[in-house]
MIDOSE-1310 file (N, C-alpha, C; in nm, 2 decimals, decimal comma, always signed):
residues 83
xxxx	+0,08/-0,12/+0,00/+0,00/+0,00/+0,00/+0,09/+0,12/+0,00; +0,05/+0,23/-0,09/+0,11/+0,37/-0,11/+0,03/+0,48/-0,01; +0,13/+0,58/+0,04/+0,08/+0,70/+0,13/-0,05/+0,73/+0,10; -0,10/+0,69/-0,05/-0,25/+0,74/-0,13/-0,35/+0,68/-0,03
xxxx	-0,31/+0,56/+0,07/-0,43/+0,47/+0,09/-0,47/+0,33/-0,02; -0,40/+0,35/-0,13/-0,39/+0,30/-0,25/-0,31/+0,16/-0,25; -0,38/+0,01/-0,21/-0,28/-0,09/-0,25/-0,24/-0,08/-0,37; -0,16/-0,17/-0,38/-0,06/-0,21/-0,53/-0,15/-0,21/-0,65
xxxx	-0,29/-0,32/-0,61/-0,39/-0,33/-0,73/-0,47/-0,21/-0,76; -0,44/-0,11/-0,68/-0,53/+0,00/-0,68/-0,65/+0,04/-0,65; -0,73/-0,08/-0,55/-0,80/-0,05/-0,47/-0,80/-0,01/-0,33; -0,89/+0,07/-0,27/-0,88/+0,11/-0,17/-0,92/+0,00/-0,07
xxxx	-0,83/+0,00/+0,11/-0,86/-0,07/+0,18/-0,99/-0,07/+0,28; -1,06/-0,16/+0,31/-1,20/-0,15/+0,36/-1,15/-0,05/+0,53; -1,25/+0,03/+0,55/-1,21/+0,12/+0,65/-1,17/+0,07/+0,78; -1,17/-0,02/+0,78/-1,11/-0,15/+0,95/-0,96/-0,12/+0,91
xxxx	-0,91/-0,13/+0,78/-0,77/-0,13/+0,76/-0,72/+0,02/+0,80; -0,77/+0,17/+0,81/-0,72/+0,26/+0,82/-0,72/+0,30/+0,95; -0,77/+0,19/+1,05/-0,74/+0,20/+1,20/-0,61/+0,14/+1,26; -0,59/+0,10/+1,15/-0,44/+0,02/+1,16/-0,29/+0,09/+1,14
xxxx	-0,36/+0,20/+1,08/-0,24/+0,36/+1,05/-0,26/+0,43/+1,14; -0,37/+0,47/+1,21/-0,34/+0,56/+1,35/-0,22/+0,50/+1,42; -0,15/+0,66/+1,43/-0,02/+0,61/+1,47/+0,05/+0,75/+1,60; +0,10/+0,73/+1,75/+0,06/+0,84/+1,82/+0,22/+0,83/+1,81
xxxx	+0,25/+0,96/+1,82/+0,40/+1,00/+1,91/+0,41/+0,94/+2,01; +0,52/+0,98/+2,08/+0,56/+0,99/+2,22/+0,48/+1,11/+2,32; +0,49/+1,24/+2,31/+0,43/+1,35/+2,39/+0,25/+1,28/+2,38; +0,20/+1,23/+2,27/+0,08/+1,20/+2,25/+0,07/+1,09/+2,38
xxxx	+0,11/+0,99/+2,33/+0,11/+0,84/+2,46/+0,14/+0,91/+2,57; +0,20/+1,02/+2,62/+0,26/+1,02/+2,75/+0,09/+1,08/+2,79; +0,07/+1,16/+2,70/-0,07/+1,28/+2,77/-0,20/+1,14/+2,80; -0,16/+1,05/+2,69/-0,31/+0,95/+2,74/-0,29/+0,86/+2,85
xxxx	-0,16/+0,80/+2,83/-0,20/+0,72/+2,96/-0,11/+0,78/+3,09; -0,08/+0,91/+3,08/-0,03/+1,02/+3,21/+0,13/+0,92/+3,25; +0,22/+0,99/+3,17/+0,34/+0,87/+3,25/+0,46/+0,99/+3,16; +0,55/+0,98/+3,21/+0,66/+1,07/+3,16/+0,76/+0,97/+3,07
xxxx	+0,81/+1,08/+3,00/+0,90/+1,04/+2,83/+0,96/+0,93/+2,89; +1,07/+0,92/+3,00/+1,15/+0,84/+3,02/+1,10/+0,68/+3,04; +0,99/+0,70/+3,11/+0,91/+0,56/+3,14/+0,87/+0,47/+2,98; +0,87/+0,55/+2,95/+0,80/+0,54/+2,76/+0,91/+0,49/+2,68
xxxx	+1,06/+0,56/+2,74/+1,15/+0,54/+2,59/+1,21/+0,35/+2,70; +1,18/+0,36/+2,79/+1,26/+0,26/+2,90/+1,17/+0,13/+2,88; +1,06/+0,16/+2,87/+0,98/+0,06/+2,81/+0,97/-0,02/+2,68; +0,99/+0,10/+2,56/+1,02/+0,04/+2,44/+1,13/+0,02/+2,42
xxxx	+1,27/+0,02/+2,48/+1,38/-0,08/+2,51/+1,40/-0,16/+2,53; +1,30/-0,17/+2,66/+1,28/-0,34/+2,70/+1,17/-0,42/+2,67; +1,13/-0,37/+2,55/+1,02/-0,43/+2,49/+0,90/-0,47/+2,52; +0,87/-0,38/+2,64/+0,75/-0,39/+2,63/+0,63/-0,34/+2,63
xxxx	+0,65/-0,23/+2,54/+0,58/-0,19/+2,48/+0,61/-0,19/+2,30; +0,47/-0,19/+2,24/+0,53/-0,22/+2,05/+0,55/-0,09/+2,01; +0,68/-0,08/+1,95/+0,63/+0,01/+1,86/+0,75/+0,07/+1,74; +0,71/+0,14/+1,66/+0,71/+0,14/+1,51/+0,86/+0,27/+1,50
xxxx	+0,98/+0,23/+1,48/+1,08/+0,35/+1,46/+1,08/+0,38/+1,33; +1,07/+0,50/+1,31/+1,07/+0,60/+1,17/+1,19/+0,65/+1,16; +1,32/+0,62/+1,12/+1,42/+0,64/+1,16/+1,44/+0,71/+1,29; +1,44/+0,81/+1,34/+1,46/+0,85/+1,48/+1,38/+0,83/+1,56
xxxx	+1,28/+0,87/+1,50/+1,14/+0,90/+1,55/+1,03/+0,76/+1,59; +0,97/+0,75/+1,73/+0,91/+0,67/+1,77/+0,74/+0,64/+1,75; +0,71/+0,55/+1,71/+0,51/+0,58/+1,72/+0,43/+0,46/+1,74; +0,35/+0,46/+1,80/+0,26/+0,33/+1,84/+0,14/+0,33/+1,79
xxxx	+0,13/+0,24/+1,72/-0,03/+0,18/+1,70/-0,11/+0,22/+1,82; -0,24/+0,25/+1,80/-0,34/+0,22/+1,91/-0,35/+0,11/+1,95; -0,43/+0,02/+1,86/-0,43/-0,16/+1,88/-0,34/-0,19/+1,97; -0,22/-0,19/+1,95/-0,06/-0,22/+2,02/-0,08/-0,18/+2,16
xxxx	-0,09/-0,08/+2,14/-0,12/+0,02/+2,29/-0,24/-0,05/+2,39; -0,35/-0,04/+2,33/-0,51/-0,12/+2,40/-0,49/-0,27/+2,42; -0,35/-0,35/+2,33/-0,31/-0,47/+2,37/-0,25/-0,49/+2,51; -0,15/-0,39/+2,50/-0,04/-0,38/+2,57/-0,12/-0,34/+2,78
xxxx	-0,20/-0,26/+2,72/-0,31/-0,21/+2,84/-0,41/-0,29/+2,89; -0,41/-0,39/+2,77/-0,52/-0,52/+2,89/-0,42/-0,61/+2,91; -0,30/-0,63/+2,89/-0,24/-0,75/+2,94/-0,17/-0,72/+3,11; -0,17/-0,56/+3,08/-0,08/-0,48/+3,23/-0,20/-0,51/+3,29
xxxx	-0,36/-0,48/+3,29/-0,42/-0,42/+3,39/-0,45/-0,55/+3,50; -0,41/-0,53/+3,59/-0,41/-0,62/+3,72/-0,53/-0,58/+3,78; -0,55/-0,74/+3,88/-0,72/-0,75/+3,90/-0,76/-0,65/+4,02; -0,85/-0,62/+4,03/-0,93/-0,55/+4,16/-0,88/-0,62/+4,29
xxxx	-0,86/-0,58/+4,43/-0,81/-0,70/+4,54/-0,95/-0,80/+4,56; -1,07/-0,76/+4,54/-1,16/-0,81/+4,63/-1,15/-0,92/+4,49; -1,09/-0,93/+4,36/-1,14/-1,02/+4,28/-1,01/-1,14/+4,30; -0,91/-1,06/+4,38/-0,80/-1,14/+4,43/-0,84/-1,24/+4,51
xxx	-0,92/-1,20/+4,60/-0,93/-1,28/+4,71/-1,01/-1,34/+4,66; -1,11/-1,34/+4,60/-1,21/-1,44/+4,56/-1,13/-1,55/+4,48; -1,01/-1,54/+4,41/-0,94/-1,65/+4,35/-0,89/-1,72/+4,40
């Protein structure tokens, strides 16, 4: 696929595929899920978080991100105890 939106055959991709190009910076990710640059660049070091290098420049999927955010989120205590 070309910058146009345009695959190779020259049709356009069904609109599920162009949620797959939102793509955030760094200052972006830091403001949504409230955490500072260093935690962000320290994370995608150690892999764990995904994300996409543009030569210098860093960016994450959403998907990747909402992946990455249900696998961290740890259970409520009272659902602790009940396990």
């Amino acid at each position: 696929m070309d910058l146009t939106g345009e695959n190779q055959a020259g049709a356009r991709p069904a609109n599920g595929d162009y949620e797959s190009l939102r793509l955030l910076d760094v200052d972006q990710l830091c403001e949504l899920i409230r955490t500072k640059k260093s935690w962000i660049y320290d994370a995608v070091e150690a892999g764990k978080i995904p994300a996409i290098r543009l030569g210098k420049q860093i960016r994450f999927r959403e998907a990747d991100l909402v992946a990455y955010l249900s696998g961290a989120a740890t259970a409520s205590p009272a659902a602790r105890e009940r396990a």
